[in-house]
N, C-alpha and C positions, 0 to 999 in steps of 0.2 A: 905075344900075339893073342889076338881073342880067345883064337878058335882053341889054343890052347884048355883057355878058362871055361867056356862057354858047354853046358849040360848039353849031351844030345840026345839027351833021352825025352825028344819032346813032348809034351803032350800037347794031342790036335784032334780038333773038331771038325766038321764038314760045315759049312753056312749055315744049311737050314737045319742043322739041331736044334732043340727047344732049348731055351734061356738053361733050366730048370735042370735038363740033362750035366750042361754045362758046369754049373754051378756045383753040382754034387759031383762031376768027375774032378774040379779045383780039391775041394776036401778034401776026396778021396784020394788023389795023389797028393796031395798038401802044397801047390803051387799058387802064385797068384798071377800067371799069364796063359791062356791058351792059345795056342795058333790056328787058326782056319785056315784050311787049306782046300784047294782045287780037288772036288771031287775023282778028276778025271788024270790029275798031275797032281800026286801026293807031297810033291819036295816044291813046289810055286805056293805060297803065301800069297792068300786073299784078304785079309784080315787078324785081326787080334783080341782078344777079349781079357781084360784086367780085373783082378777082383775091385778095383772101384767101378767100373762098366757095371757088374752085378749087382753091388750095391744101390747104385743112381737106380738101377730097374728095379730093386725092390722097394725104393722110395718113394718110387712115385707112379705104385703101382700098376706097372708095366704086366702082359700078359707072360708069366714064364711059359709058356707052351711056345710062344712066340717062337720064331728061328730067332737064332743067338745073331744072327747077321744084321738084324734089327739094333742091337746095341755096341756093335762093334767098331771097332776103329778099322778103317780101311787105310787108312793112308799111311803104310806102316814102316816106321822108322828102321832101317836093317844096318850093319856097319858087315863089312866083309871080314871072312874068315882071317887075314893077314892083317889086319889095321893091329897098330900099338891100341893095348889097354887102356891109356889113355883116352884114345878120341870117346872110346865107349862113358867114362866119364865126364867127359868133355855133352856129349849127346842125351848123359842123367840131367842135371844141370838146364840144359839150354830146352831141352822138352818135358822137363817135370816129370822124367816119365821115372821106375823103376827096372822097368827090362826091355832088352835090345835083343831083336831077333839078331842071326846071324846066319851069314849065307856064307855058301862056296861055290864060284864059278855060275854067280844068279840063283842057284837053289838053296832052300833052306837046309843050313845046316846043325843051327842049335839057338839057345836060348843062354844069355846070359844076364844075371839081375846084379841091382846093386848090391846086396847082400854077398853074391860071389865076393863081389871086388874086396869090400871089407873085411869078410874073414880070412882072405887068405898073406901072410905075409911076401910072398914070391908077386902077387898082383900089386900091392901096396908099392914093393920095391919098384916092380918095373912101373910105375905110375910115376913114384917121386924119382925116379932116373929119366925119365920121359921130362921132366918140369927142370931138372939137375935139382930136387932137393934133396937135403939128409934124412934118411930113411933110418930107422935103428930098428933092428929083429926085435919081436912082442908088441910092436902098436897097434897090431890089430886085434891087439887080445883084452 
């Protein structure tokens, strides 16, 4: 299951943060996804911001003071707390993306990136048991 794999130590941002706020909280937790969330309903996702989102704004020089809601993806791809690890691959793949929110019962529940799936051998297995291929313990190392 995801929810298993999936970080829930989210880090999250409110809309109208500045770019720039943003940006230095990625660093400084060392992530490359934040979640925006409802001011008012801290666990409903409104958005996302990806360290490529901060990039594009620093390229073409975007105001970082700006609210971060300015370069965010809104339309945010989530897989639920019970889906096979799979689909979560299945959703890297078909949206280019590297990380999937993940919810429980419609609220946010955690974050998981492709970087999880890869290092861990127990995600690997249940992926290639998901497909019936041959898994051997250390391919993900």
């Amino acid at each position: 299951m995801i929810g298993d794999y999936a970080k829930t130590d989210v880090v999250k941002a409110f809309p109208t943060t500045p770019i720039r706020e943003v940006a230095k909280l990625m660093a400084e937790r060392r992530v490359g996804l934040v979640v925006l969330v409802d001011p008012k309903q801290q666990d409903r996702v409104v958005g996302v911001v990806s360290e490529r989102d901060v990039v594009k704004a620093v390229a073409f020089d975007a105001d970082l003071n700006s609210p971060v809601d300015t370069i965010a993806t809104k339309n945010v791809v989530t897989l639920d707390y019970g889906e096979n690890v799979a689909k979560a691959a299945e959703v890297f793949k078909k949206y280019g993306i590297r990380h999937v929110v993940v919810t429980k019962d419609g609220k946010l529940y955690g974050v998981l990136s492709i970087r999880d799936i890869i290092r861990e051998d127990a995600i690997l297995k249940e992926v290639a048991e998901f497909y019936e291929w041959t898994f051997e313990p250390g391919m993900s190392a």
